[in-house]
DSSP file (Angstrom, degrees, kcal/mol; ACC not computed):
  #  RESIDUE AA STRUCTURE BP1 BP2  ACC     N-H-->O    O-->H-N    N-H-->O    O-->H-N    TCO  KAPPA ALPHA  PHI   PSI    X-CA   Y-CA   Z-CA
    1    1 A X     >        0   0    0      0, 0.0     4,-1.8     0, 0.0     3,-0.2   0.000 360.0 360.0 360.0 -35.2  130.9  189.2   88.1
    2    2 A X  H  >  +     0   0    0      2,-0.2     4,-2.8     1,-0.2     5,-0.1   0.888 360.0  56.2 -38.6 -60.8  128.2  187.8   85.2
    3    3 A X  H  > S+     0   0    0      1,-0.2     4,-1.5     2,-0.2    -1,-0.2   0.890 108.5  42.8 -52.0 -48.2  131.5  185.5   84.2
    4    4 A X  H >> S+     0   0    0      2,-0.2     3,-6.3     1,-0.2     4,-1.6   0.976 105.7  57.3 -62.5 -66.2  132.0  184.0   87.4
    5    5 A X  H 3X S+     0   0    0     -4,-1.8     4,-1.9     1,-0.3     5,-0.4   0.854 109.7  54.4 -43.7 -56.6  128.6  183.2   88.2
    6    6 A X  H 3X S+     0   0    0     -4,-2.8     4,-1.5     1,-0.2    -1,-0.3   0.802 110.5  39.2 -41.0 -36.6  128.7  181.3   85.0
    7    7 A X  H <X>S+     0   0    0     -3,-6.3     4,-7.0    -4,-1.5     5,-0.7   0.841 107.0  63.6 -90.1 -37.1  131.4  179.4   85.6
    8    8 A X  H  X5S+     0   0    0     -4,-1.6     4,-4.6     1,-0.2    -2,-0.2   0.912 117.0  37.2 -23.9 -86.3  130.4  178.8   89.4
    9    9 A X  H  X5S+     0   0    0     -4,-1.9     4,-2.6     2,-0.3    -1,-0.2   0.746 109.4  55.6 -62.4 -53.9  127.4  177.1   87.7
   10   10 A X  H  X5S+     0   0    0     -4,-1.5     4,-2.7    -5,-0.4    -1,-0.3   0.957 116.5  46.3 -50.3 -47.0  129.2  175.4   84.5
   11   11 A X  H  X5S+     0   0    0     -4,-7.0     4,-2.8     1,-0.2     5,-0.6   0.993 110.9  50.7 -73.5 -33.4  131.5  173.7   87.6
   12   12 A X  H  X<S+     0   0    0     -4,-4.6     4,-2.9    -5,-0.7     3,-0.4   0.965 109.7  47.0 -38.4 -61.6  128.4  172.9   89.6
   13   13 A X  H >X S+     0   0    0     -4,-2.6     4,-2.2     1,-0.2     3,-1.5   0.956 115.5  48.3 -42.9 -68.6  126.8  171.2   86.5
   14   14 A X  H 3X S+     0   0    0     -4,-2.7     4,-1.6     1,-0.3    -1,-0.2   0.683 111.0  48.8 -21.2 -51.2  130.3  169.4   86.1
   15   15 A X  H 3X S+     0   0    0     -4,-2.8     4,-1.8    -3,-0.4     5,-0.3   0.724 115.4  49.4 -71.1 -34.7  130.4  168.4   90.1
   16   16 A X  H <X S+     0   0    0     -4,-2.9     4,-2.9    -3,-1.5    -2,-0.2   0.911 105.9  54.2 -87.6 -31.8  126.7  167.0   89.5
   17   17 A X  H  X S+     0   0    0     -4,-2.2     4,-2.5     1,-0.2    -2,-0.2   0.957 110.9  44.7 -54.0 -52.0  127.4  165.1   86.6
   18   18 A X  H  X S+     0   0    0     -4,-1.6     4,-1.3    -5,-0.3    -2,-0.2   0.700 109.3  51.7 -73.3 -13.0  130.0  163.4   88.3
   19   19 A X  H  X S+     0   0    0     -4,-1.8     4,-3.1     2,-0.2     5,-0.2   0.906 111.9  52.6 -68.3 -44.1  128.1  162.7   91.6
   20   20 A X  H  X S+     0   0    0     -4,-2.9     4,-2.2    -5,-0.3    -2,-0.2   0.925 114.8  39.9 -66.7 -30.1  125.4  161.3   89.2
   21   21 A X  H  X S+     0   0    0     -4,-2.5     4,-1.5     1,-0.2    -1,-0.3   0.911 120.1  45.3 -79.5 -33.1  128.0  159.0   87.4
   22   22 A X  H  X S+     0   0    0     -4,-1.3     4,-2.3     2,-0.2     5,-0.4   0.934 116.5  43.8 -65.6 -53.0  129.8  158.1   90.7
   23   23 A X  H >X S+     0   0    0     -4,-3.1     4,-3.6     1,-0.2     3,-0.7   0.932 114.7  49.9 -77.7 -28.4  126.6  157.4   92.6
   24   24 A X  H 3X S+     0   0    0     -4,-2.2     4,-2.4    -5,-0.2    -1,-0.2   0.837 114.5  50.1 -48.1 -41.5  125.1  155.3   89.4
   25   25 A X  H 3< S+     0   0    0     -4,-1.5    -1,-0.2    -5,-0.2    -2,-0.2   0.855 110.9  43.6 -55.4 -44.3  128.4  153.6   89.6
   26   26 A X  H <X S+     0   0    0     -4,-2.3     4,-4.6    -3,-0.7     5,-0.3   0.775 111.1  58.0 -86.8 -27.6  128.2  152.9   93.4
   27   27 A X  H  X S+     0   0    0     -4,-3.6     4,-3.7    -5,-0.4    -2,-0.2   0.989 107.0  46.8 -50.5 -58.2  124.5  151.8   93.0
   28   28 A X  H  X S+     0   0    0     -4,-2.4     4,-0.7     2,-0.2    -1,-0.2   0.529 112.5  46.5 -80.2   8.4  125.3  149.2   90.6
   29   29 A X  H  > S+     0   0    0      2,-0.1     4,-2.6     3,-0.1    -1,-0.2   0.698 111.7  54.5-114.4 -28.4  128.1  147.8   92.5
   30   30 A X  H  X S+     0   0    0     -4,-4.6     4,-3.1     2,-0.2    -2,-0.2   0.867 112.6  47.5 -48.5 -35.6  125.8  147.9   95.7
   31   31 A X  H  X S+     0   0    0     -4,-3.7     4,-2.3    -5,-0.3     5,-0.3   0.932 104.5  52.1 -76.4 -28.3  123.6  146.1   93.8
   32   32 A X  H >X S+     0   0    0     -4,-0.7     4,-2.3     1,-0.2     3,-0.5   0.880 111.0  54.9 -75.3 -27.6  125.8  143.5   92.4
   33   33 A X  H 3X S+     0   0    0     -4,-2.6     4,-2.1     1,-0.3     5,-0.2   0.988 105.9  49.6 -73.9 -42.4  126.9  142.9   95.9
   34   34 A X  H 3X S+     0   0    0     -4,-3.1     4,-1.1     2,-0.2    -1,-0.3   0.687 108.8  50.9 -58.7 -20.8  123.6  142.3   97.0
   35   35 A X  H XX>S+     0   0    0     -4,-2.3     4,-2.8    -3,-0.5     3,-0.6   0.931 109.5  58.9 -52.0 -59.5  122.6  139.8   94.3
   36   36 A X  H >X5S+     0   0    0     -4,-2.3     3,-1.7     1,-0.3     4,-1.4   0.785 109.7  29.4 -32.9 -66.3  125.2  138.6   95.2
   37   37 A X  H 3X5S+     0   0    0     -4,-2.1     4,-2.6     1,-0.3    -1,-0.3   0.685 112.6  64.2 -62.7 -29.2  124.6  137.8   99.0
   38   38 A X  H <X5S+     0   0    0     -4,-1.1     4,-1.1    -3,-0.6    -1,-0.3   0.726 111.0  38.7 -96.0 -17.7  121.3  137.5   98.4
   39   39 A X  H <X5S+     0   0    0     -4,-2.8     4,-1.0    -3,-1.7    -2,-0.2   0.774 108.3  57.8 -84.7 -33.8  122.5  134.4   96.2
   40   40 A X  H >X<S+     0   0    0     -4,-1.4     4,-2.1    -5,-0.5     3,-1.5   0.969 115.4  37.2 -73.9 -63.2  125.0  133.5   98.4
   41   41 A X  H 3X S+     0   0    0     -4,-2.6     4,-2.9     1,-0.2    -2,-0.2   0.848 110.4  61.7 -53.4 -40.0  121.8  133.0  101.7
   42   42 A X  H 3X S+     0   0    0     -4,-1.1     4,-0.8     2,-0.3    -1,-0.2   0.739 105.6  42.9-104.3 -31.2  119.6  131.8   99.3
   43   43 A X  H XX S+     0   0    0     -3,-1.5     4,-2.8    -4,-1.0     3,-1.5   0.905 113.2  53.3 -74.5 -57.1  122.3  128.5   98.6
   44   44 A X  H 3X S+     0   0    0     -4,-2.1     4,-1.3     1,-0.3    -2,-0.3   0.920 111.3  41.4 -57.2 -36.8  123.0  128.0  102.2
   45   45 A X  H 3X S+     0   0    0     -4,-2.9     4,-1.4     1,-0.2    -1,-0.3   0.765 113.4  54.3 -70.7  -7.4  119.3  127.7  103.3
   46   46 A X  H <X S+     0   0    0     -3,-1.5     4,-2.4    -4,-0.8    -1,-0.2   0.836 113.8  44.0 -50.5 -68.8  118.9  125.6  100.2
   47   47 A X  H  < S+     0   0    0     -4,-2.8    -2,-0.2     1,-0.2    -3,-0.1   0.615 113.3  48.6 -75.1 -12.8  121.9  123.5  101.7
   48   48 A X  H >X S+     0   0    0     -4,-1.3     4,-2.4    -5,-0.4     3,-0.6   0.867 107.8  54.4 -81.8 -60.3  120.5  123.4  105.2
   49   49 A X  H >X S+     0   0    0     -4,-1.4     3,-1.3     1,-0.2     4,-1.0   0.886 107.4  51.2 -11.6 -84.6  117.1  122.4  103.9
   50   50 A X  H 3X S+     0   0    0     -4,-2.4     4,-2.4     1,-0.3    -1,-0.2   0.548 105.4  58.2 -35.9 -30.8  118.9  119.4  102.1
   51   51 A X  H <> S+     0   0    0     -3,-0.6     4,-2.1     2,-0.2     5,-0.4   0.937 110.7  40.3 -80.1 -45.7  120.6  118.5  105.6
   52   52 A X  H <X S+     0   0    0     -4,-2.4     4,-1.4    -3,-1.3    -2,-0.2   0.888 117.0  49.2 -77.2 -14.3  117.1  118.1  107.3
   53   53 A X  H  X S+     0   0    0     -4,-1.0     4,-1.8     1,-0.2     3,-0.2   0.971 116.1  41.3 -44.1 -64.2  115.8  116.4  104.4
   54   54 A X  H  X S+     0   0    0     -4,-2.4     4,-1.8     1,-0.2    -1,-0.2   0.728 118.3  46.2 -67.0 -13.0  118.9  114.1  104.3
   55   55 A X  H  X S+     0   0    0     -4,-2.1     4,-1.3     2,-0.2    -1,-0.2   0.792 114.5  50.0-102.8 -31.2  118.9  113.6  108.4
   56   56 A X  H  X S+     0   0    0     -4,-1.4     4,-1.7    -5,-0.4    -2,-0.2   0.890 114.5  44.9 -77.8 -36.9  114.6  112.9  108.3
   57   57 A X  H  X S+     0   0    0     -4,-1.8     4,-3.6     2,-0.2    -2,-0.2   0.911 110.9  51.6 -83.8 -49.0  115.1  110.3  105.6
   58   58 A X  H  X S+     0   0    0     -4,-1.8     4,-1.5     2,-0.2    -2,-0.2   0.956 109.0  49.3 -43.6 -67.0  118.2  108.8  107.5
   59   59 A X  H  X S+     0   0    0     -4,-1.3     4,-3.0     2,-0.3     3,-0.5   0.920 110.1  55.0 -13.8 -63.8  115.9  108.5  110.8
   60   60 A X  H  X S+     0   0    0     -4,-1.7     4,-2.9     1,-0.3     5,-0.3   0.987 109.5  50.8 -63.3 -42.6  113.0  106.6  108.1
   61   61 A X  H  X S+     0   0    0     -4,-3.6     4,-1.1     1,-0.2    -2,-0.3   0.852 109.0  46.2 -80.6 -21.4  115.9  104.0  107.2
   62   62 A X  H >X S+     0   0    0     -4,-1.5     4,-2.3    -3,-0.5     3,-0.5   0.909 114.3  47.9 -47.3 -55.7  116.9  103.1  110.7
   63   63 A X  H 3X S+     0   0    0     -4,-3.0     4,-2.2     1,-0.2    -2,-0.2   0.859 113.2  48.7 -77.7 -13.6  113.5  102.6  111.6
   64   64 A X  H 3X S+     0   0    0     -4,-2.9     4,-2.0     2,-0.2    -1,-0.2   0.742 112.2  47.2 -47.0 -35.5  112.9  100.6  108.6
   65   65 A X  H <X S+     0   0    0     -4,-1.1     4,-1.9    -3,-0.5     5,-0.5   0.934 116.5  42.1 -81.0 -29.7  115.8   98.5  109.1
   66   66 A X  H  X S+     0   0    0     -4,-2.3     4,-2.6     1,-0.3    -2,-0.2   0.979 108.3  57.3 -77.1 -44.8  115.1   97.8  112.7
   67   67 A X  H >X S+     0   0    0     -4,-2.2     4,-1.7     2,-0.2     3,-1.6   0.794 116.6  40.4 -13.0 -84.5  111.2   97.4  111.5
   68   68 A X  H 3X S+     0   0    0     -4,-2.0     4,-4.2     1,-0.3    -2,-0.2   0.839 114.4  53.0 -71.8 -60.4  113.2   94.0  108.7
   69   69 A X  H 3X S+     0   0    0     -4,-1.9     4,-2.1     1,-0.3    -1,-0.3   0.771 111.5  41.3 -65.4 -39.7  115.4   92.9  111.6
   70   70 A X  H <X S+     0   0    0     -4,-2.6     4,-0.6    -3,-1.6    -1,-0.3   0.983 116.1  51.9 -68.0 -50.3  112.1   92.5  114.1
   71   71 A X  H  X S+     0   0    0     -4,-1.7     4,-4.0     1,-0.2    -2,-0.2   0.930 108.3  58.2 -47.1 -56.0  110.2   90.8  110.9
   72   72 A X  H  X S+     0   0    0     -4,-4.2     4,-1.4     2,-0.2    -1,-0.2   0.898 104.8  43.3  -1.3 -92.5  113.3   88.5  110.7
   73   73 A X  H >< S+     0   0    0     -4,-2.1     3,-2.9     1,-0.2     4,-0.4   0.782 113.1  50.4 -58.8 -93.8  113.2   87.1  113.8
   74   74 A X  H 3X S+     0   0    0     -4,-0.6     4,-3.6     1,-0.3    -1,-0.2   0.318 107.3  54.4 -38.2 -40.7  109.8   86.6  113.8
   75   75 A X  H 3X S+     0   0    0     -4,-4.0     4,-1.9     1,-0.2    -1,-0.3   0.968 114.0  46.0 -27.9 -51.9  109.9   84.7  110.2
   76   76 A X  H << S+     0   0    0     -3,-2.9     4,-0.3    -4,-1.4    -2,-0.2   0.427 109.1  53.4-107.4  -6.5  112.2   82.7  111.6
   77   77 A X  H  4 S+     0   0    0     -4,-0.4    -1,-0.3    -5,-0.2    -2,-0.2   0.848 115.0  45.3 -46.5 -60.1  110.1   82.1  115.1
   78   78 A X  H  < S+     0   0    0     -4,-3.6    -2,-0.2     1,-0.2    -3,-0.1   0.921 110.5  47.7 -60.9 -46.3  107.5   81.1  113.2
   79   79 A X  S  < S+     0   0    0     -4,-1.9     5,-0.3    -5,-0.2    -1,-0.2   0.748  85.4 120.2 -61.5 -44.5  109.1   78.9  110.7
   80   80 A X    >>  -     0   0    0     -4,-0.3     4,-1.3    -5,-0.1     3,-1.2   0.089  69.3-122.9 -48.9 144.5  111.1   76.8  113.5
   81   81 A X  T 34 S+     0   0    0      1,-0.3     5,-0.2     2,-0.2     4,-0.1   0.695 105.7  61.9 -23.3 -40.9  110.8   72.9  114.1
   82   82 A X  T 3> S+     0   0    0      1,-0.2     4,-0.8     2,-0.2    -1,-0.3   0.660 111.8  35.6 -96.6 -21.1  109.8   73.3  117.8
   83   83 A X  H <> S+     0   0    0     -3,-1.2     4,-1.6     2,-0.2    -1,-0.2   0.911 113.4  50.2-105.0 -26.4  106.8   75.2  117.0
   84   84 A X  H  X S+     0   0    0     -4,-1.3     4,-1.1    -5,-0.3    -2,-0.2   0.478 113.2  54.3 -84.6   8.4  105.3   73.7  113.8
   85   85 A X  H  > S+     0   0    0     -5,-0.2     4,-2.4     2,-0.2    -1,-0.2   0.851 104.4  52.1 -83.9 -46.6  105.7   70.6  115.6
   86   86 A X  H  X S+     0   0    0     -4,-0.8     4,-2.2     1,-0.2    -2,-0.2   0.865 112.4  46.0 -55.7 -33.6  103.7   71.9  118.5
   87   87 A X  H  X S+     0   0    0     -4,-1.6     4,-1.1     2,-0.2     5,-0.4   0.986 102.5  58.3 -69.6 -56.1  101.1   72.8  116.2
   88   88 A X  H  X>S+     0   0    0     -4,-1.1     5,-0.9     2,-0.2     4,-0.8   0.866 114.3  45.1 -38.0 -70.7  101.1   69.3  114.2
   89   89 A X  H ><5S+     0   0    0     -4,-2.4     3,-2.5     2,-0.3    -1,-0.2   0.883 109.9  55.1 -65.6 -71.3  100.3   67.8  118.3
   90   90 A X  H 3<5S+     0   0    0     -4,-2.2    -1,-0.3     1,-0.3     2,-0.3   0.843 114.1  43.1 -51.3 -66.1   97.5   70.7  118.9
   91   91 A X  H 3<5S-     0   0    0     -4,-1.1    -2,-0.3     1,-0.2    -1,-0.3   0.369 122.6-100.8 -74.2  28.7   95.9   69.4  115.7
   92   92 A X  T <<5 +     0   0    0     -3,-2.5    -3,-0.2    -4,-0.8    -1,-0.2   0.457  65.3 157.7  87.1  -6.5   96.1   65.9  116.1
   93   93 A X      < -     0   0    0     -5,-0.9     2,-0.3    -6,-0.1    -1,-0.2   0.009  22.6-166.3  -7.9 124.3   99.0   65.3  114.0
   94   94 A X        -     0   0    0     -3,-0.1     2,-0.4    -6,-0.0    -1,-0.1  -0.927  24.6-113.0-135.5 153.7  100.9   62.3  114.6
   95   95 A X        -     0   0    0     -2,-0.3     0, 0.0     1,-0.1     0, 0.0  -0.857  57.0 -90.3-100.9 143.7  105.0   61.6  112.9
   96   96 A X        -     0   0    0     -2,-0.4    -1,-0.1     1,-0.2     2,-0.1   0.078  29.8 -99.9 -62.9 159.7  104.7   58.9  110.5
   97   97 A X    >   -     0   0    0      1,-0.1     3,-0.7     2,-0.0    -1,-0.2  -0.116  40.5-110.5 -75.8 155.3  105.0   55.3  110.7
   98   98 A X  G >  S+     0   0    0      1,-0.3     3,-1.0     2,-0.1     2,-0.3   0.893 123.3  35.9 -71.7 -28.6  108.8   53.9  109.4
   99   99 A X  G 3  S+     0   0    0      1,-0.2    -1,-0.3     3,-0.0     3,-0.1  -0.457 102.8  69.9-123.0  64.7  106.7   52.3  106.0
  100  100 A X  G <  S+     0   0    0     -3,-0.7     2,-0.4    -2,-0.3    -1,-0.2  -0.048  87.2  87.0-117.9 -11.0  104.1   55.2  105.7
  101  101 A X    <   -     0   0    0     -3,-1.0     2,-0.4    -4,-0.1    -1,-0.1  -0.871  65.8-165.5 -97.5 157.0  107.3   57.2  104.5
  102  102 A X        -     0   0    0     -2,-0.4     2,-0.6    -3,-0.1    -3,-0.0  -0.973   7.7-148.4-115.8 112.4  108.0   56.8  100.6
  103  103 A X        -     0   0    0     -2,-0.4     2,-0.1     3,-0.0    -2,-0.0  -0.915  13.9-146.7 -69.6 101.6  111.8   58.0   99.0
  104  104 A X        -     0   0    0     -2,-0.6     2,-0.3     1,-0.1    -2,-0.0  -0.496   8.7-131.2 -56.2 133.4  111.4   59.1   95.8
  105  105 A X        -     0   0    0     -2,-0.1     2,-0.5     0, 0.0    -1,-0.1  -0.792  25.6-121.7 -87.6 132.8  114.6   58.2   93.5
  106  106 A X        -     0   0    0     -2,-0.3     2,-0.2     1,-0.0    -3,-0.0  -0.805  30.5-134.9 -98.3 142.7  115.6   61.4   91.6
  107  107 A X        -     0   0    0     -2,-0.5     2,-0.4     4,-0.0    -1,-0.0  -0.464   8.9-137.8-106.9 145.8  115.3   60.4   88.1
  108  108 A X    >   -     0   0    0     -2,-0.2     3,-3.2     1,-0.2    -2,-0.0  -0.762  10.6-165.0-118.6  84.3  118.2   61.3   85.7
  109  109 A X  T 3  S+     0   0    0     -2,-0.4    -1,-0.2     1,-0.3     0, 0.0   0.899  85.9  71.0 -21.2 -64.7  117.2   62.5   82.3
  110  110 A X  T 3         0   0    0      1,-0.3    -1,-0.3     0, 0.0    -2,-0.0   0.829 360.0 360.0 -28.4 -36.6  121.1   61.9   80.9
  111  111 A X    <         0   0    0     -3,-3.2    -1,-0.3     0, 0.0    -2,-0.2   0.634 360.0 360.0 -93.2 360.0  120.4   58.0   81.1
């Protein structure tokens, strides 16, 4: 009986070695998966991020452009004939006399 118990026990060790290399085995491929995935979430919220980024800065350039497009017109309010004439009138402005205007001749360096 002495023999068996000995081998009983030699196959145990045997059986335990190989759970410890199996389970070492299954650890490290549980782990690579989880790097994995954990790499794999880590891009898409990275890539979600980047969407509200890109969708918050689109939003600033719309209201910017519509912001140039109001400034526009208004330049070009301001600027118009009909109004800086209407100022000229509030300040007492009067349009010149036919021989109060002077033509200037553009002068030609070449000759």
């Amino acid at each position: 009986m002495p023999h068996t118990r000995i081998r009983k026990r030699g196959m145990a060790v045997t059986q335990s070695l190989k759970m410890r290399r199996l389970l070492k085995t299954m650890a490290v491929y549980v782990g690579t998966i989880f790097l994995f995935s954990l790499g794999y979430v880590w891009t898409r919220v990275q890539v979600v991020e980047s969407g509200y980024r890109l969708r918050k800065l689109e939003e600033q350039q719309d209201r910017l452009k519509e912001a140039n497009r109001s400034l526009l017109v208004e330049s070009a309010t301001l600027k118009s004939p009909q109004r800086m004439e209407q100022i000229a009138k509030q300040m007492g402005l009067q349009r010149p006399v036919e021989n109060q205007v002077v033509f200037l001749k553009k002068e030609n360096p070449k000759e």
